[in-house]
Rosetta silent file (secondary structure, phi, psi, omega in degrees, C-alpha in Angstrom):
SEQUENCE: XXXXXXXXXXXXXXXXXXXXXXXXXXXXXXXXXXXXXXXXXXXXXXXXXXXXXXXXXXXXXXXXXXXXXXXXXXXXXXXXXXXXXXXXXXXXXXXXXXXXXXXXXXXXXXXXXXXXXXXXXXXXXXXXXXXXXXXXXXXXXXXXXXXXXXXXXXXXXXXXXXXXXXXXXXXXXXXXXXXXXXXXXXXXXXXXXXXXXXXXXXXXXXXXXXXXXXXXXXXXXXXXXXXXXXXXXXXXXXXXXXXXXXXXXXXXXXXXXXXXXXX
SCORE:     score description
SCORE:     0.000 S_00000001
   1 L     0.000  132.261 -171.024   46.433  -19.366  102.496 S_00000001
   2 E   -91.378  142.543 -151.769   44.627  -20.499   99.563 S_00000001
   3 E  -126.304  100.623 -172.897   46.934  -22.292   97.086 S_00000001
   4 E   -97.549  147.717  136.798   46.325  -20.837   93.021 S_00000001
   5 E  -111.027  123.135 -169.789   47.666  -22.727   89.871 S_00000001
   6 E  -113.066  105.545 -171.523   47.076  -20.234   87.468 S_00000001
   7 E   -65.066   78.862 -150.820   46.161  -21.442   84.071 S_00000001
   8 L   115.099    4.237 -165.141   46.488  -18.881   81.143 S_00000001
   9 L   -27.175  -68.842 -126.228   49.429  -16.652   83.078 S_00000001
  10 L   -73.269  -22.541 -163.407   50.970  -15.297   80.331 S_00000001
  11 L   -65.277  177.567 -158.948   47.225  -13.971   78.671 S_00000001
  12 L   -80.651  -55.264 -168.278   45.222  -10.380   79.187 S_00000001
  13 H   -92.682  -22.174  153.905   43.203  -12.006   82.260 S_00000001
  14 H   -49.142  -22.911  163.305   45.995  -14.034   83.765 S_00000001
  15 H   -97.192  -18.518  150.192   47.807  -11.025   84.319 S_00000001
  16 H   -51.434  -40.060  166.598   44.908   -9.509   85.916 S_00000001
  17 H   -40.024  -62.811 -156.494   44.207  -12.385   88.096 S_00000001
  18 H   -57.650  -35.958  171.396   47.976  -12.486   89.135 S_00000001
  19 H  -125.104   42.833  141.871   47.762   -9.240   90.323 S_00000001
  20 H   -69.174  -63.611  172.519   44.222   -9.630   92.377 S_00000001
  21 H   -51.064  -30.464 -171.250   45.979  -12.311   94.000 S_00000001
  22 H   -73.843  -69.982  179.251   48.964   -9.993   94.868 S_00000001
  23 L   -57.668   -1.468  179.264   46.738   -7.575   96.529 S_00000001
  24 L   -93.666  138.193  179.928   44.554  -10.737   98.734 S_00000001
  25 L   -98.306  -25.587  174.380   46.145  -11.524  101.820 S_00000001
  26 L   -87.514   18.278  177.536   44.294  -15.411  101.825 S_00000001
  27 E  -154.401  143.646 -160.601   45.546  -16.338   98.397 S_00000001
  28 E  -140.957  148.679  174.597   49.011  -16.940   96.722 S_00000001
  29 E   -93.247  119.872 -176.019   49.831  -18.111   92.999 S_00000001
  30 E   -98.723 -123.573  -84.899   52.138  -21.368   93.947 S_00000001
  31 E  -140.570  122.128 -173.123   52.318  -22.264   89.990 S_00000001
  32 E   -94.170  136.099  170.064   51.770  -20.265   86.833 S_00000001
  33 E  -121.280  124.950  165.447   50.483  -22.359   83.306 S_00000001
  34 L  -179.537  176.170 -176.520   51.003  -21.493   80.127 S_00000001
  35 L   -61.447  -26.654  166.443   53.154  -21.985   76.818 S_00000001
  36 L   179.912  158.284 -166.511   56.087  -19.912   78.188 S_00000001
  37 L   -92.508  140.536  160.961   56.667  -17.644   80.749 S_00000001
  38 L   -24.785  127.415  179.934   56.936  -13.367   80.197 S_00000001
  39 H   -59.419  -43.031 -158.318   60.985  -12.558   79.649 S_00000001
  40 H   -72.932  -17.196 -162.050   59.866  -10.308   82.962 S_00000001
  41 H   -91.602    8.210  168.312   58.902  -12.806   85.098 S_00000001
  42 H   -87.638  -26.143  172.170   62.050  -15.038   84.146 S_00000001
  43 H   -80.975  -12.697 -168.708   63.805  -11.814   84.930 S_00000001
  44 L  -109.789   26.578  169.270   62.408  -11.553   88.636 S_00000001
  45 L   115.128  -29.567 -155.880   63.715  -15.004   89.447 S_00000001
  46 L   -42.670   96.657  155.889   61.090  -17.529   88.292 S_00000001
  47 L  -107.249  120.800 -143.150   61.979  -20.957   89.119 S_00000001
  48 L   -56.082  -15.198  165.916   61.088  -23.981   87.297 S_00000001
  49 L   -82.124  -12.141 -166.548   62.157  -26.220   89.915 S_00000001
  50 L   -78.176 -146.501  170.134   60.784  -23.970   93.122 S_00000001
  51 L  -150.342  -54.173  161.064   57.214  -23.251   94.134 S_00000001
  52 L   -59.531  108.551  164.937   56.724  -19.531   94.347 S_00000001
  53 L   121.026  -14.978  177.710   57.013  -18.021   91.100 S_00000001
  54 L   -50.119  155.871  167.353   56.998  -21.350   88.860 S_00000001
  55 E  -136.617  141.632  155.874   56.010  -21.535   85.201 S_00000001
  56 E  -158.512  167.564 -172.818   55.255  -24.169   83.265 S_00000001
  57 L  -106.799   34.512 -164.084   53.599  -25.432   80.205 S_00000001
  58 L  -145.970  137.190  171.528   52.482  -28.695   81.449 S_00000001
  59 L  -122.472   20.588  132.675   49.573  -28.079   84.132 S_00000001
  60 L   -64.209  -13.672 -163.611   50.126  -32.027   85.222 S_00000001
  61 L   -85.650  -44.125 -166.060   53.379  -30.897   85.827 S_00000001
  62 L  -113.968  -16.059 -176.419   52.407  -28.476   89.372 S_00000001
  63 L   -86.574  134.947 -177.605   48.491  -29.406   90.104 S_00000001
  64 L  -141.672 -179.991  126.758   47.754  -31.400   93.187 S_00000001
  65 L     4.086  116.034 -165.317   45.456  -32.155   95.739 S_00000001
  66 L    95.537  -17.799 -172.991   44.183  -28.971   97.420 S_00000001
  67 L   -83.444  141.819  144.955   45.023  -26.376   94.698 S_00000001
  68 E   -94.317  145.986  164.766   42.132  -24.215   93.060 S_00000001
  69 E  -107.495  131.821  173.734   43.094  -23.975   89.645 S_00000001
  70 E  -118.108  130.429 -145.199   42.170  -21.029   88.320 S_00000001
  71 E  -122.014   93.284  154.060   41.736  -21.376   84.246 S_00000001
  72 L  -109.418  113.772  173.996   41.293  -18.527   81.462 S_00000001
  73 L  -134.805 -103.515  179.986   42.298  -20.147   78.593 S_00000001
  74 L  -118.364  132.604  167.578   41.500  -21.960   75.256 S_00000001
  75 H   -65.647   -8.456  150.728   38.770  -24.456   75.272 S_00000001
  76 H   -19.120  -64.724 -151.541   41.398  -27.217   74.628 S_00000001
  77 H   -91.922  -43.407 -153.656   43.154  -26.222   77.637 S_00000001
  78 H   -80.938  -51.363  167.995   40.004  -25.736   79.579 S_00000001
  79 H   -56.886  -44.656 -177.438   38.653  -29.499   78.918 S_00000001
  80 H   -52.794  -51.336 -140.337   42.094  -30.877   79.587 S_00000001
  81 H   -86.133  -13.623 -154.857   42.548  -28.843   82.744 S_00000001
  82 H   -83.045  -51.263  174.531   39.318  -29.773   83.545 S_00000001
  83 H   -84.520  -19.357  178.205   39.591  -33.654   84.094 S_00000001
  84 H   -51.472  -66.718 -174.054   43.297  -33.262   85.435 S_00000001
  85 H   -23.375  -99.945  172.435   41.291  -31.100   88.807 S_00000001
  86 H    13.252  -64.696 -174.830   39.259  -34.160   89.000 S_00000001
  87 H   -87.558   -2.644 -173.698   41.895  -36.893   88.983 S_00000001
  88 H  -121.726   13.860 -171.799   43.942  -34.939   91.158 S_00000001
  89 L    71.859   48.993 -161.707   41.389  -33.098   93.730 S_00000001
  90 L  -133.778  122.864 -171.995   41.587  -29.764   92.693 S_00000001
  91 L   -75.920 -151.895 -171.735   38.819  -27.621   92.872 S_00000001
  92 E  -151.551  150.678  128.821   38.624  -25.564   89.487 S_00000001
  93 E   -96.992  110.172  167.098   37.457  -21.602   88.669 S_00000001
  94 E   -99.471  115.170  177.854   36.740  -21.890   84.779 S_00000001
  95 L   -91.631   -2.255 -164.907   36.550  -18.556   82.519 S_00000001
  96 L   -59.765 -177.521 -177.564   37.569  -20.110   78.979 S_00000001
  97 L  -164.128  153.920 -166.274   34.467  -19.144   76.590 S_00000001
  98 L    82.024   25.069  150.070   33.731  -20.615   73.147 S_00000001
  99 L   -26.325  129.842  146.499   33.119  -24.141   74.791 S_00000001
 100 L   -44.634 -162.171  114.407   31.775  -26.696   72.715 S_00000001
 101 L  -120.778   27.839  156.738   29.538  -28.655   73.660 S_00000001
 102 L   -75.030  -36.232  171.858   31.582  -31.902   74.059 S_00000001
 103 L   -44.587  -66.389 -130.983   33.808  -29.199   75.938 S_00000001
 104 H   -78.527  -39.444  173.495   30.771  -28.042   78.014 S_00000001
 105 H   -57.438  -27.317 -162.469   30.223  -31.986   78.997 S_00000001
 106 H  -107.413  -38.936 -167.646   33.743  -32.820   79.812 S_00000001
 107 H   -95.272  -19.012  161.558   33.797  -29.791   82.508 S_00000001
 108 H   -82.322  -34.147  155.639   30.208  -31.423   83.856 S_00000001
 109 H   -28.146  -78.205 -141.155   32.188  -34.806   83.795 S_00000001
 110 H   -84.383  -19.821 -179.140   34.740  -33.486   86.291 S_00000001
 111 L   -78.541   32.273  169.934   32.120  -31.446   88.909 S_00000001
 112 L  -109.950   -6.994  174.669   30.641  -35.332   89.815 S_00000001
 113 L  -134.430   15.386 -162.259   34.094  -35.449   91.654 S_00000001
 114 L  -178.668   88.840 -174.806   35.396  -31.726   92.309 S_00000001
 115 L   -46.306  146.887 -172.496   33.987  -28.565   92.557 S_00000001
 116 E  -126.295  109.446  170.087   33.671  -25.978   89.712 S_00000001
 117 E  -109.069  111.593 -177.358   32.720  -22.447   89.297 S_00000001
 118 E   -89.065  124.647 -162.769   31.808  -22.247   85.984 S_00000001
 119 L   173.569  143.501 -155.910   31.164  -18.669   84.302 S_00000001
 120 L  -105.129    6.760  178.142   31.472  -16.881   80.943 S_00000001
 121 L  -178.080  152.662 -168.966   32.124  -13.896   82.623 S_00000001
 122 L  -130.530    1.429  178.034   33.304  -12.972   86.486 S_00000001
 123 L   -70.397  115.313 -179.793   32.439   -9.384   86.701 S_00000001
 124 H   -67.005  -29.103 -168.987   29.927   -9.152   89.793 S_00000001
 125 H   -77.858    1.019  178.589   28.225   -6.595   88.281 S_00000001
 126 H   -80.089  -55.884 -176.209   27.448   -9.206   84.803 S_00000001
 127 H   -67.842  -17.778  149.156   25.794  -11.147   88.091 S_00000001
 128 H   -54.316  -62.960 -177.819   23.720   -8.196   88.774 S_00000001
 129 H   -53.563  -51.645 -179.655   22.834   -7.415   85.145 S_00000001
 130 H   -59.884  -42.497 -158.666   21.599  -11.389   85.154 S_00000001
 131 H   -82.927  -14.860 -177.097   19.497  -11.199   88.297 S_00000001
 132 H   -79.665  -27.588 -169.633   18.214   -7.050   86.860 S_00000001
 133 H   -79.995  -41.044 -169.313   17.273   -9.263   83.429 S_00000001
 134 H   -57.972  -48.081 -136.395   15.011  -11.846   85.657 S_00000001
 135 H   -91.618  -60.609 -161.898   13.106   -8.833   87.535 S_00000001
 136 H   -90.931  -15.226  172.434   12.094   -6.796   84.229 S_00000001
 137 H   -75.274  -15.104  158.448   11.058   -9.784   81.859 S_00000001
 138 H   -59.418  -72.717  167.972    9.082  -10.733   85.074 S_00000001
 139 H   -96.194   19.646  171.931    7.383   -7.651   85.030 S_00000001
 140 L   -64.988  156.983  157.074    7.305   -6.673   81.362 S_00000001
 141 L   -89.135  160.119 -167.650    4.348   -8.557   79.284 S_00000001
 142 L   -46.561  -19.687 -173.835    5.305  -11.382   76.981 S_00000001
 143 L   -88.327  -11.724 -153.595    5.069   -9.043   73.564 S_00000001
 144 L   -86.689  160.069 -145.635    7.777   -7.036   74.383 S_00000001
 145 E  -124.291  139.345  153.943   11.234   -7.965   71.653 S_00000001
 146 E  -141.557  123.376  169.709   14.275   -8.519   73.697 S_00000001
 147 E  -112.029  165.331 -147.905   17.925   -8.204   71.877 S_00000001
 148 E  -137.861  120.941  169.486   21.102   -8.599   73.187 S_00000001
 149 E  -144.344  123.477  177.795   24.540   -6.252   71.690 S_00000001
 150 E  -131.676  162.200 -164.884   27.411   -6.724   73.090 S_00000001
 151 E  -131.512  138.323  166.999   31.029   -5.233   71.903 S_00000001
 152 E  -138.428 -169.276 -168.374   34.519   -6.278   72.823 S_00000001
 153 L   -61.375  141.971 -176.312   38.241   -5.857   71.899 S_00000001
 154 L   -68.999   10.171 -171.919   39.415   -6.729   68.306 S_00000001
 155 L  -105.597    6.571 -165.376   41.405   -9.538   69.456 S_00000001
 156 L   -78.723  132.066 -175.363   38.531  -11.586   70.787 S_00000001
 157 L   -74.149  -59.206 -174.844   37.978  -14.867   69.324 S_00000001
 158 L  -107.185  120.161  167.044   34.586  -16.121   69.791 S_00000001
 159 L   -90.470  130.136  -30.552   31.321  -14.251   68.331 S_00000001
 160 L   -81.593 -148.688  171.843   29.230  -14.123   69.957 S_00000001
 161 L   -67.547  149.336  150.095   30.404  -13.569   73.965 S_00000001
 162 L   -28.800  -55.210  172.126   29.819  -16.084   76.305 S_00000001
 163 H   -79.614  -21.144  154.723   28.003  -13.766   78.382 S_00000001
 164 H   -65.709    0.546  172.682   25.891  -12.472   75.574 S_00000001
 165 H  -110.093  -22.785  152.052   24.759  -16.135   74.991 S_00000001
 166 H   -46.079  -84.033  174.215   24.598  -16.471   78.862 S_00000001
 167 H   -44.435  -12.087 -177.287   21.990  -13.920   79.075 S_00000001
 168 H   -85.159  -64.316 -173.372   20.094  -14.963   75.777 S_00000001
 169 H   -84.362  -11.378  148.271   19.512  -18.144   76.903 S_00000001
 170 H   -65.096  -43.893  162.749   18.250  -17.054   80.307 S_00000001
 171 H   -57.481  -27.402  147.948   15.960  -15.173   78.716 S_00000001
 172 H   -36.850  -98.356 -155.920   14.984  -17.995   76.660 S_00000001
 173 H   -75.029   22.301  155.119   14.026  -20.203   79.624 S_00000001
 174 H   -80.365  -52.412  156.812   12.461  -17.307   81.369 S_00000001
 175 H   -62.185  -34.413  169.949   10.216  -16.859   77.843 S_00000001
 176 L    93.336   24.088  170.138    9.485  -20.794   77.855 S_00000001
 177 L  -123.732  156.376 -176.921   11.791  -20.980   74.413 S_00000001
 178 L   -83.182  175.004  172.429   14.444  -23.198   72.905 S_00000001
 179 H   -40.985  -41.958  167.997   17.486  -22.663   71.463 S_00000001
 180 H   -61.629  -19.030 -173.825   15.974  -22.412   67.926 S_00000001
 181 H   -90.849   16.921 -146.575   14.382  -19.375   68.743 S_00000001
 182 E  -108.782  111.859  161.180   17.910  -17.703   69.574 S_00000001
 183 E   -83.935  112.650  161.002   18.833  -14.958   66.192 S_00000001
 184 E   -85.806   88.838 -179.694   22.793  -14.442   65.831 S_00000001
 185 L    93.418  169.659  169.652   22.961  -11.311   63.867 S_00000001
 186 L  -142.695  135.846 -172.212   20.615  -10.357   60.789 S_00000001
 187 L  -122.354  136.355  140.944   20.965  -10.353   57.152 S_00000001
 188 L    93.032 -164.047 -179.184   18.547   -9.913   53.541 S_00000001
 189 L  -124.495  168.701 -170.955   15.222   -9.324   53.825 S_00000001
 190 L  -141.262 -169.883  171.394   12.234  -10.828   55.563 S_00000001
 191 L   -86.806  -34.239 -178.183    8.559  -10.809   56.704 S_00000001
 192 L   135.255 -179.402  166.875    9.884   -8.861   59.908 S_00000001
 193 L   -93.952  149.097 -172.112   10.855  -10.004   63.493 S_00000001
 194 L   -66.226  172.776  169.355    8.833  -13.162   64.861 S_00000001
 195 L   -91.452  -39.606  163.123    8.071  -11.988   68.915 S_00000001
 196 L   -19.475  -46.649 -160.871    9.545  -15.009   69.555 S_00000001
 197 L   -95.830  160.259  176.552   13.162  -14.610   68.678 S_00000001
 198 E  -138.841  123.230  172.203   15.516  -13.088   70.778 S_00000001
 199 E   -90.792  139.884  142.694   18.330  -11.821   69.223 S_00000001
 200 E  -122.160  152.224 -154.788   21.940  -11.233   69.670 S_00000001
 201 E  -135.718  101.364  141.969   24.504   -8.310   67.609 S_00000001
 202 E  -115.889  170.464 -162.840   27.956   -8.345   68.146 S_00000001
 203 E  -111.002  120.607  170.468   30.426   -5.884   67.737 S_00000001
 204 E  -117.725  155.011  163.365   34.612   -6.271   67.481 S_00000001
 205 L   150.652  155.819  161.625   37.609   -3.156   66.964 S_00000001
 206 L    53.237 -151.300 -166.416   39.979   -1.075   69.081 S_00000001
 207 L  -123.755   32.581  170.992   40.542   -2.405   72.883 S_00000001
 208 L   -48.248  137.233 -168.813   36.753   -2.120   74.039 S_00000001
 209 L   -94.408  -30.785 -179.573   37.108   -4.346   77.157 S_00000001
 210 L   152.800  116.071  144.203   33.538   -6.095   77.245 S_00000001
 211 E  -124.777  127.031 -174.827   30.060   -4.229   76.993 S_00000001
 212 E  -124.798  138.455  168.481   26.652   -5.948   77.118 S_00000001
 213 E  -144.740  146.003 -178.414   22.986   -4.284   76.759 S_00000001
 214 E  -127.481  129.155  176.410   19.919   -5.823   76.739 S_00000001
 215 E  -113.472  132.629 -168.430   17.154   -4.171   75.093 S_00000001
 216 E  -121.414   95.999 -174.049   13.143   -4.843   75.828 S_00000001
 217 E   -84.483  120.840  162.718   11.423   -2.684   72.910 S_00000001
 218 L  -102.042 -168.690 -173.136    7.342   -2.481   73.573 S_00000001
 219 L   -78.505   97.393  165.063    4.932   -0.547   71.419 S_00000001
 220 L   124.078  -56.948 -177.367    5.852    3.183   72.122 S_00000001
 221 L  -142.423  160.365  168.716    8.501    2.641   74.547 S_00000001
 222 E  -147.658  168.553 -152.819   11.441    0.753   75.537 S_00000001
 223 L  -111.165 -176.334  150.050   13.710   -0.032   78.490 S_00000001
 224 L  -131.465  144.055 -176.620   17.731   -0.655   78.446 S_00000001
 225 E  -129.492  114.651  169.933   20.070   -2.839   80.765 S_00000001
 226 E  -133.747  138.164  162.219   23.622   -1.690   80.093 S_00000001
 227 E  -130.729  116.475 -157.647   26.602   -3.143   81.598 S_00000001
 228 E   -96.050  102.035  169.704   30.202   -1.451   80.687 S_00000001
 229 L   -73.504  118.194  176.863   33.491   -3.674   82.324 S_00000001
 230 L  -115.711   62.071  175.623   36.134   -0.522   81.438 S_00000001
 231 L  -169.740  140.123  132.608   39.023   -3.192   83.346 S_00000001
 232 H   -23.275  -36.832 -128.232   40.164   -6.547   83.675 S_00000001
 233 H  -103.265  -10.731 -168.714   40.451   -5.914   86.848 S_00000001
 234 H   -93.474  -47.487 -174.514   36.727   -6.153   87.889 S_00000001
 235 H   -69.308  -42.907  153.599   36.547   -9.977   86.196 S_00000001
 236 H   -12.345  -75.757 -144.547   39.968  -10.527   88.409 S_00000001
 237 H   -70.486  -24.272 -167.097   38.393   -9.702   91.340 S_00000001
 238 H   -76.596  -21.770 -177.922   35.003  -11.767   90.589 S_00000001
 239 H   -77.662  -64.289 -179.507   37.841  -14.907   90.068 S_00000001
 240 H   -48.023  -55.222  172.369   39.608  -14.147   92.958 S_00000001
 241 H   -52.243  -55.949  167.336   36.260  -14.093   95.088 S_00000001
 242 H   -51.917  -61.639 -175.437   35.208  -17.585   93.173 S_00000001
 243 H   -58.710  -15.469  175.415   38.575  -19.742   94.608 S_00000001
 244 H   -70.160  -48.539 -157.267   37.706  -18.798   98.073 S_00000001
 245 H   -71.235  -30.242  175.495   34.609  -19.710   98.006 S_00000001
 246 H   -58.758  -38.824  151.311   35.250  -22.908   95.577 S_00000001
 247 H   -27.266  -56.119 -176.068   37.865  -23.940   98.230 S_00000001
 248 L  -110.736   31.726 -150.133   35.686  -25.463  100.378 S_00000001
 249 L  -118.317  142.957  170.542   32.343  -26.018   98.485 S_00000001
 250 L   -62.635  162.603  175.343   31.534  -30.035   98.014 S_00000001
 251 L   -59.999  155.557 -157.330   31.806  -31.239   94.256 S_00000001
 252 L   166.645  151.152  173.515   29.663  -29.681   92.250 S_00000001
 253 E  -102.926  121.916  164.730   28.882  -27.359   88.876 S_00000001
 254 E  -118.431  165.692  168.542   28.520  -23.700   90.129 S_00000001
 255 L  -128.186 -167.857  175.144   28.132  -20.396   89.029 S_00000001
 256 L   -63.791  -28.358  178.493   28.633  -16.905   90.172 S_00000001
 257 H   -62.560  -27.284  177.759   25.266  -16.641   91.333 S_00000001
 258 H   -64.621   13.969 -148.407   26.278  -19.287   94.117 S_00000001
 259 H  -113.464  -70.950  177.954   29.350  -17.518   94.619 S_00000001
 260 H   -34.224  -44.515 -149.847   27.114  -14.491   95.736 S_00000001
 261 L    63.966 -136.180 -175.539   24.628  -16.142   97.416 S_00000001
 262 L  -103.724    1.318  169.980   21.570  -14.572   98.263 S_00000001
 263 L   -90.407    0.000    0.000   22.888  -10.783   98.265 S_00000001
C-alpha cells in the first residue's frame, strides 16, 4: 500500500484525488493538508491525533520518510512542500501552476535528493495532445502560425494555464525559438502577425473545467488539436497513476511523459 499525504485536501482537485485514491486498491490517504478540514470530514471521525483520516495545516506536522506527497496547491505551499519531501525522503507529485521562477528552481532544488513528477496538468490525454503537437509541427512546414486558446472556470487564478504555456513553449523549442517570441493575448493595432510568434488567448467564466486547442493556420487551410477535460476526475486519475510510479523512481525531475513511458 502506497502511503499519500495529500496536500490541498480541502480544494476542487484534492477532493478529486481523495476519491481516486478511494477507488485504488494500492494507495491510501494516511494524512490530509490544508488550512482546515471540511465540517464533513470532521463529521466522519477525522482524527488529529490518528493516522487514517488526519487533517492538518502543518504538512511538517504528518510527512515522513516513504510518503508520496501528493500537492495541488498554491505556489507558496508548493515550494515549501517541496524542500520538506527532500529533507524528509518523500517522493513528491506536484500540480500547483503559476510557479515562479524562483518557485520553479526551489522544486529542481529538491529532485537532486527525491523524486518529483512535475506537471501543469495530469490529464493523460493533455500527454497525448503534447506528443499529437510534436507529430504535426514535424510534419507541417515552418510557415504555418501556431496559437494556443485555452478556457477554464471563473475561479482560476493564473492566466494563462500552465498547460497552455506547457505546450507553447514546446512548440517554441520544436520551432528553434525563445521565450521572447511567446504572444500572451493581443491588443491595438500593428503591422500584422510576425511567423515567428506563437501565441496564446485565454478565456475565464462559468465552471468550464479546462479546454486547450492548438491551432496551425497555413495559406488556405488549417488543422486543430482540441483537448476538452469535462472532470476532475481524469487529472485525479493521471495523479493517482504518477505516486505509483514516483514511489519507486530514483531522485529525479519528471514529467508525465515518463510516467507513460513509451506507450
Amino acid at each position: 500500500m502506497i502511503p499519500i499525504v495529500l496536500v490541498g485536501a480541502a480544494g476542487r482537485m484534492g477532493r478529486a484525488v481523495e476519491e481516486a485514491a478511494r477507488a485504488s486498491a494500492d494507495v491510501a490517504i494516511r494524512s490530509h493538508v490544508d488550512r482546515a478540514a471540511p465540517v464533513a470530514a470532521l463529521a466522519g471521525g477525522a482524527n488529529p491525533g490518528g493516522e487514517a483520516g488526519v487533517w492538518s495545516e502543518d504538512a511538517s506536522a504528518v510527512v515522513r520518510s516513504g510518503d508520496v506527497v501528493i500537492e495541488f496547491s498554491v505556489p507558496s505551499v508548493c515550494r515549501a512542500v517541496a524542500g520538506l519531501c527532500a529533507e524528509r525522503g518523500a517522493a513528491l507529485v506536484s500540480g500547483t501552476t503559476g510557479l515562479s521562477p524562483d518557485d520553479e528552481a526551489a522544486v529542481r532544488t529538491a529532485a537532486r535528493r527525491t523524486p518529483v513528477v512535475r506537471s501543469a496538468n495530469f490529464s493523460l490525454g493533455i500527454a497525448a495532445l503534447h506528443r499529437a503537437l510534436d507529430a504535426v509541427l514535424e510534419a507541417l512546414p515552418a510557415g504555418w502560425d501556431v496559437e494556443i486558446v485555452e478556457r477554464h472556470h471563473r475561479h482560476k487564478a493564473d492566466s494563462p494555464s500552465g498547460t497552455a504555456l506547457a505546450l507553447a513553449r514546446r512548440a517554441l523549442a520544436r520551432r528553434g525559438l525563445g521565450e521572447d517570441a511567446l504572444v500572451k493575448g493581443r491588443s491595438g493595432r500593428g503591422a500584422g502577425r510576425p511567423g515567428t510568434e506563437i501565441g496564446i488567448h485565454s478565456v475565464r467564466g462559468g465552471s468550464w473545467v479546462g479546454e486547450h486547442a492548438i491551432l496551425f493556420a497555413g495559406d488556405g487551410e488549417s488543422i486543430e488539436l482540441r483537448h476538452v477535460a469535462e472532470s476532475r476526475a481524469a487529472f485525479a486519475a493521471g495523479a493517482i497513476a504518477a505516486a505509483r510510479w514516483v514511489s519507486g523512481a530514483p531522485p529525479g525531475l519528471y514529467s508525465l511523459d515518463d510516467v507513460l513511458g513509451s506507450r
